[in-house]
N, CA and C of each residue as an Amber inpcrd file, in Angstrom:
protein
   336
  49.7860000  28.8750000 -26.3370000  49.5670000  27.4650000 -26.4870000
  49.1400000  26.8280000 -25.1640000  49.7780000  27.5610000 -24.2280000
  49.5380000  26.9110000 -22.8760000  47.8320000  26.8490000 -22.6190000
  47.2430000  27.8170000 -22.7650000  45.7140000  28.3710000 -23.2330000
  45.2370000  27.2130000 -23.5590000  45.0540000  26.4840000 -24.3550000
  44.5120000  25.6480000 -25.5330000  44.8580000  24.4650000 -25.0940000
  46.0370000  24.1100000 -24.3630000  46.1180000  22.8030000 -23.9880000
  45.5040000  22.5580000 -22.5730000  45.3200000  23.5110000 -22.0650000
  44.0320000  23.7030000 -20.4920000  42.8740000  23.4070000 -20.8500000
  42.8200000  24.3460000 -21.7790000  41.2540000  24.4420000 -22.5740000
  40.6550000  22.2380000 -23.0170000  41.5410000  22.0960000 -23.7840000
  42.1500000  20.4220000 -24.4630000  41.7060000  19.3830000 -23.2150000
  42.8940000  19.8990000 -22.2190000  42.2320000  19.1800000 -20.5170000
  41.2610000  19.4290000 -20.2340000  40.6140000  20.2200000 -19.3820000
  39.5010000  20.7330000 -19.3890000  38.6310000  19.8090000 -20.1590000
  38.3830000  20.0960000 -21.5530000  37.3520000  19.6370000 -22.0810000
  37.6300000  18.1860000 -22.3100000  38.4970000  17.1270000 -22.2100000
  38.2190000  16.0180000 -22.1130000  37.9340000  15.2440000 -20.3000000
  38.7530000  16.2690000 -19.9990000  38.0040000  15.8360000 -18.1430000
  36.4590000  15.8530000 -18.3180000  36.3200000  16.6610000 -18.5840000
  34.4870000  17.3160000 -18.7600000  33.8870000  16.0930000 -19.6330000
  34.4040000  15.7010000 -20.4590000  34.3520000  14.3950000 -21.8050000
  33.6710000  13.3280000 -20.3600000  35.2720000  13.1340000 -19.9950000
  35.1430000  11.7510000 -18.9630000  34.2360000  12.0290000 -18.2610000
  34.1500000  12.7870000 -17.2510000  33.6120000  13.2300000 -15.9560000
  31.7670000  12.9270000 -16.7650000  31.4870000  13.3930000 -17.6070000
  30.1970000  13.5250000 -18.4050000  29.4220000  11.9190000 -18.8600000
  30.8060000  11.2080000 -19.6550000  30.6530000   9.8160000 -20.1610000
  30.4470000   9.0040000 -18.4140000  31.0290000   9.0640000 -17.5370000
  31.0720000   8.8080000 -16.2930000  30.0130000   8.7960000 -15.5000000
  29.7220000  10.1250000 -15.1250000  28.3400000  10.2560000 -14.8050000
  27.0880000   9.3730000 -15.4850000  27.0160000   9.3810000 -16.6330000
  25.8210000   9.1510000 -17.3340000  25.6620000   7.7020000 -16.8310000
  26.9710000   6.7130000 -17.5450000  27.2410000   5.3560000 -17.0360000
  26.7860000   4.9980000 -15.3000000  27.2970000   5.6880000 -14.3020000
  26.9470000   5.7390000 -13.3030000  25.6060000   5.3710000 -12.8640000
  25.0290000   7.1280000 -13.8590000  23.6950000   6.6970000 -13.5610000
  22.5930000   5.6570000 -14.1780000  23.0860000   5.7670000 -15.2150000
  22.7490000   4.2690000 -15.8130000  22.9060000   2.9790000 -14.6990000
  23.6560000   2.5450000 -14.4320000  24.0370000   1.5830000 -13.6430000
  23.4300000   1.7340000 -12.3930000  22.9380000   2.7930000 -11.7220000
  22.0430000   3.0750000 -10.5180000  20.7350000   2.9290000 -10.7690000
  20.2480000   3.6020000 -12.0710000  18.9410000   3.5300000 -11.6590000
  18.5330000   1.8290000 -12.2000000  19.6610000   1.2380000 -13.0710000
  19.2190000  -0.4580000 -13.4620000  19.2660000  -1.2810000 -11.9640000
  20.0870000  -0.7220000 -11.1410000  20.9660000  -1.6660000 -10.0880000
  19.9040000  -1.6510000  -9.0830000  19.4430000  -0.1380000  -9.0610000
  18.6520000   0.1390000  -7.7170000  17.0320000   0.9660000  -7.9570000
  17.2790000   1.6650000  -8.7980000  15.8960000   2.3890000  -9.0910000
  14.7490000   1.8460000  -9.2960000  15.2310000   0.9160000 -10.2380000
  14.0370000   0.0460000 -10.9250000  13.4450000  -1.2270000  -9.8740000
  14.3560000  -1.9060000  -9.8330000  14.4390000  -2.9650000  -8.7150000
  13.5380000  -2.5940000  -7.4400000  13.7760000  -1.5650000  -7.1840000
  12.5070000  -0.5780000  -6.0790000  11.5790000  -0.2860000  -6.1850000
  11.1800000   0.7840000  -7.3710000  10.2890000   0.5840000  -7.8900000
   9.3990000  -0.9560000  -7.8940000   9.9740000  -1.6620000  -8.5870000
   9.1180000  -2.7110000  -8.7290000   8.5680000  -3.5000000  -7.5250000
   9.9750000  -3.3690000  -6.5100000   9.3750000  -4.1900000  -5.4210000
   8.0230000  -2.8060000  -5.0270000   7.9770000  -1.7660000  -4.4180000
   7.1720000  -0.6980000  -4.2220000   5.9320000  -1.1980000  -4.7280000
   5.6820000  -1.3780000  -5.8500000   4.6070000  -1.5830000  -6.9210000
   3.8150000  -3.0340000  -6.2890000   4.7470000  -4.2350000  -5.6660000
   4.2630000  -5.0010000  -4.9790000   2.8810000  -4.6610000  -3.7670000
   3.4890000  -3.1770000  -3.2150000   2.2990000  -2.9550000  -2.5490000
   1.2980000  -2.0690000  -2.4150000   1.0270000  -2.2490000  -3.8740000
  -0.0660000  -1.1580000  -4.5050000  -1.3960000  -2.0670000  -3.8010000
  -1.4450000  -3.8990000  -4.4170000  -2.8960000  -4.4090000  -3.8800000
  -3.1040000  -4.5930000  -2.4890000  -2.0030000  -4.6810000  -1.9080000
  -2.0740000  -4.7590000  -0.7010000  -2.9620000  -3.5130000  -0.1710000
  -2.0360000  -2.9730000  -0.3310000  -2.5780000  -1.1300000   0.1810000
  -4.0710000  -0.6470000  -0.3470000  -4.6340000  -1.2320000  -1.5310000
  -6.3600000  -1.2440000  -1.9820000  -6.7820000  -2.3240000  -0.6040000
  -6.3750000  -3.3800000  -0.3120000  -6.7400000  -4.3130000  -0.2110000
  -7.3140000  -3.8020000   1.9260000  -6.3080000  -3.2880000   2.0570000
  -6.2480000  -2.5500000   3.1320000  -7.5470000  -1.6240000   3.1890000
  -7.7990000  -0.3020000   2.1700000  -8.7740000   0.4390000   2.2440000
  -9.9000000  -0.4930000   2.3670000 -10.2640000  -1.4310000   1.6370000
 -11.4100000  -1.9820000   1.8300000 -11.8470000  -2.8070000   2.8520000
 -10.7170000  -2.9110000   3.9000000 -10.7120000  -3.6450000   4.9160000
 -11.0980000  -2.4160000   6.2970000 -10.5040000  -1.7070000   5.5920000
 -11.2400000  -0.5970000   6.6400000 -12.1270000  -0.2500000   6.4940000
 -12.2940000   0.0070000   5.2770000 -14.2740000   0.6270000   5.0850000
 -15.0690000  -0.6240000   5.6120000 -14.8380000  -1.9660000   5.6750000
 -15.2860000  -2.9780000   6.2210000 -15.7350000  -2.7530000   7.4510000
 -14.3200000  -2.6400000   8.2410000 -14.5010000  -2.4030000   9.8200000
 -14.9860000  -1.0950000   9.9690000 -15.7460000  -0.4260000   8.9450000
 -16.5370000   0.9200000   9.5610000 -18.1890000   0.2920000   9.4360000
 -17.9720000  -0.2900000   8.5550000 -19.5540000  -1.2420000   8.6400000
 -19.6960000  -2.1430000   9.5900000 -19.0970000  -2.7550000  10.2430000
 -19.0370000  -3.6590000  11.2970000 -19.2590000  -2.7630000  12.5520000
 -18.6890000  -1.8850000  13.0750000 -18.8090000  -0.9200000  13.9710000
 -20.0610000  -0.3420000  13.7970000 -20.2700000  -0.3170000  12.3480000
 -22.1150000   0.8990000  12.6190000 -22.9930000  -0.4400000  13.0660000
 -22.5490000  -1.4980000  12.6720000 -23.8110000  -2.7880000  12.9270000
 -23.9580000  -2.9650000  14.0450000 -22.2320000  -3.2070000  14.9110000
 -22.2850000  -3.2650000  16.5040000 -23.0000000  -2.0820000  17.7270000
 -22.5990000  -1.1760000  16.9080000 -23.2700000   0.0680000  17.3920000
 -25.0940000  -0.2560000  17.5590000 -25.4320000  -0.0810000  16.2870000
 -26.7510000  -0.1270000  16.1240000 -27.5030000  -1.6870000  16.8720000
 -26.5480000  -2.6520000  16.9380000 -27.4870000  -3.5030000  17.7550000
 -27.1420000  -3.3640000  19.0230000 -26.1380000  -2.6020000  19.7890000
 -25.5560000  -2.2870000  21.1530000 -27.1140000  -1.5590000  21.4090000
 -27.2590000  -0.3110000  21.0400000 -28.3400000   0.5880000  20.7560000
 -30.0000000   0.0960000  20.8940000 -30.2130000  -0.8260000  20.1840000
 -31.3610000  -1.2120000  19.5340000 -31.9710000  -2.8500000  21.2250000
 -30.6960000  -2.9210000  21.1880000 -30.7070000  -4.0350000  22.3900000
 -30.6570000  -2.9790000  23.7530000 -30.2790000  -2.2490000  24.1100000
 -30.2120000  -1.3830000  25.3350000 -31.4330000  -0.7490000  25.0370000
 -32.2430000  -0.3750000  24.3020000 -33.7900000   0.3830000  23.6740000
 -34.6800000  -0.8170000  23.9970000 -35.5570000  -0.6210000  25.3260000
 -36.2050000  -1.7250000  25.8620000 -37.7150000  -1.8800000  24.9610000
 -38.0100000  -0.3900000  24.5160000 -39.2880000  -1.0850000  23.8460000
 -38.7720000  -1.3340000  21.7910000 -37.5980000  -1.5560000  21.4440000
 -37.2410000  -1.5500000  20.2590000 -37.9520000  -3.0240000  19.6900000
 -38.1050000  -2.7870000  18.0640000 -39.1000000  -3.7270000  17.8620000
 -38.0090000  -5.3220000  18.1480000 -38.2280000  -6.3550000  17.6850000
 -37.7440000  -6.9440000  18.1540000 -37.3400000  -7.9140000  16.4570000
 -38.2090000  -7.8910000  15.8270000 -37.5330000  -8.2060000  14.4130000
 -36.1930000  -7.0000000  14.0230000 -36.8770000  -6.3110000  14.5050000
 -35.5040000  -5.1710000  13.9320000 -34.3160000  -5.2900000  14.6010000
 -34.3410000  -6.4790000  15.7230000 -32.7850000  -6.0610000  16.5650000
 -32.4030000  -7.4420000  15.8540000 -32.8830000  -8.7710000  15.5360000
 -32.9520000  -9.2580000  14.2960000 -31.9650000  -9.8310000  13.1820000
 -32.8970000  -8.4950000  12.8030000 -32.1920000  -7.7850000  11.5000000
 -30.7070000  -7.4740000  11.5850000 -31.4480000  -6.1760000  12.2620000
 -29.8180000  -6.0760000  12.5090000 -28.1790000  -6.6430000  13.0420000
 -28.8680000  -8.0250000  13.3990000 -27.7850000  -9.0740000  14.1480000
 -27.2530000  -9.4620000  12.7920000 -28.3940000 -10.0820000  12.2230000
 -27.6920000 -10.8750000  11.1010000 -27.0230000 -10.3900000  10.2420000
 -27.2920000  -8.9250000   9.9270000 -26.3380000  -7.6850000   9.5660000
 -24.7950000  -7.4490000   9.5060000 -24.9250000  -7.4330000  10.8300000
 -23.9770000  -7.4990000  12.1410000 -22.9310000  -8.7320000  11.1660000
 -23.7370000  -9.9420000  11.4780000 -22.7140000 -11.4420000  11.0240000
 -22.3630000 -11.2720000   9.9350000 -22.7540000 -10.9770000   8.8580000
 -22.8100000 -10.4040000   7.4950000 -21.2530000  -9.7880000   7.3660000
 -21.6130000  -8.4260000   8.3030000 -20.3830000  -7.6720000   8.5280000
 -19.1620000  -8.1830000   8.9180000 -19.4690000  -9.0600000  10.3780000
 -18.2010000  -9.5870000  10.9120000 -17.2520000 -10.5390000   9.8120000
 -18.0740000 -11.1540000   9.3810000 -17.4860000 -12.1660000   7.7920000
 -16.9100000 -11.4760000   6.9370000 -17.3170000 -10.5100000   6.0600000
 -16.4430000  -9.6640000   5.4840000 -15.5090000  -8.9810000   5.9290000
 -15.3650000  -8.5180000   6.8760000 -14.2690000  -8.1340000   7.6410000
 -12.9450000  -9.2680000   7.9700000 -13.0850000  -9.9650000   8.6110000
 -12.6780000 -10.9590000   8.8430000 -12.0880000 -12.4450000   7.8500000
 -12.9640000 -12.4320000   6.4940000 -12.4420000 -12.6410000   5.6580000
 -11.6180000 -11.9570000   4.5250000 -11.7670000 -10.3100000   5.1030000
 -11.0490000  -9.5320000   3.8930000  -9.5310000  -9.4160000   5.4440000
  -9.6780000  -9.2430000   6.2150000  -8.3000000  -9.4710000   6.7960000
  -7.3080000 -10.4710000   6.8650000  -7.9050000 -11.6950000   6.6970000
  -7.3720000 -12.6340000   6.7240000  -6.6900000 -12.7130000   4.9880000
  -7.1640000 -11.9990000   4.1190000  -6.8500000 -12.1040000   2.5890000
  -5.3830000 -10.9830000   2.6830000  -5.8640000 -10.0370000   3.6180000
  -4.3260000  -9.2080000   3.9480000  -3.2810000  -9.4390000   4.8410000
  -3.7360000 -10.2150000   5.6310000  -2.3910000 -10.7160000   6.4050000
  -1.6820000 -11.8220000   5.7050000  -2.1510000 -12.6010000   4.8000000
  -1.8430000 -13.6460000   3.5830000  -0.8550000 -13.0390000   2.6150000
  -1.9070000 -12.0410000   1.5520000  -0.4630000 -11.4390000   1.5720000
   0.3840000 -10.6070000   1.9110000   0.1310000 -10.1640000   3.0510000
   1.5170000  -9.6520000   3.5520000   2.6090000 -10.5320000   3.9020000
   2.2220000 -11.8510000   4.6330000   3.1440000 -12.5710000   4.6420000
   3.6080000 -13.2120000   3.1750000   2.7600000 -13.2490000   2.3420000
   3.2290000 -13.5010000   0.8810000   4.4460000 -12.8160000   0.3570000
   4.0420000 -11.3560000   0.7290000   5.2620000 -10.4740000   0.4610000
   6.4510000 -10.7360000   1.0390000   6.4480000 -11.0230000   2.5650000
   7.5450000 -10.7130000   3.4050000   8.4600000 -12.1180000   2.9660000
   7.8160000 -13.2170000   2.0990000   8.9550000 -14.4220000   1.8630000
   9.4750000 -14.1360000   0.8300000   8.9410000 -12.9930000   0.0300000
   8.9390000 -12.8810000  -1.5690000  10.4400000 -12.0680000  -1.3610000
């Protein structure tokens, strides 16, 4: 009998310990999992918003480049250095207006 009433313990510890756990984790991943997640998920546009701010400033750099270049090139045509200025401004604006759209919300985030 002694057998069977171990066995009896045992398997309702295992009961609790089981019902326990589950609740637990229930209550963790509502309390904390999700709640993270979601904030996380906050900086999905940011983080696009970012790539395109860099591919920006790689276009801005080839423009500066190319009129650094094109201006140090004494017989370069002279519509073409130009061109490429206004390019250049083109670039600096998008850049500059796509950073300013990410430091916005980042501070958007950081009150949120």
């Amino acid at each position: 009998e002694r057998g069977a009433v171990m066995r009896y313990k045992d398997l309702c510890e295992n009961l609790i310990s089981n019902t326990y756990a589950k609740e637990m984790s229930s209550n963790f991943t509502a309390a904390v999992l999700h709640p993270l997640a979601e904030y996380l998920n906050l900086f999905k546009p940011i983080h696009e918003k970012i790539k395109r701010r860099n591919n920006l400033l790689l276009d801005f750099d080839s423009y500066r480049r190319k009129v650094r270049d094109l201006a140090d090139n004494s017989h370069a045509n002279p519509n073409a250095i130009v061109e490429k200025e206004r390019k250049l401004a083109i670039a600096t604006q998008a850049y500059q207006d796509m950073n300013d759209e990410v430091v916005h919300d980042m501070k958007q985030l950081v009150m949120t």
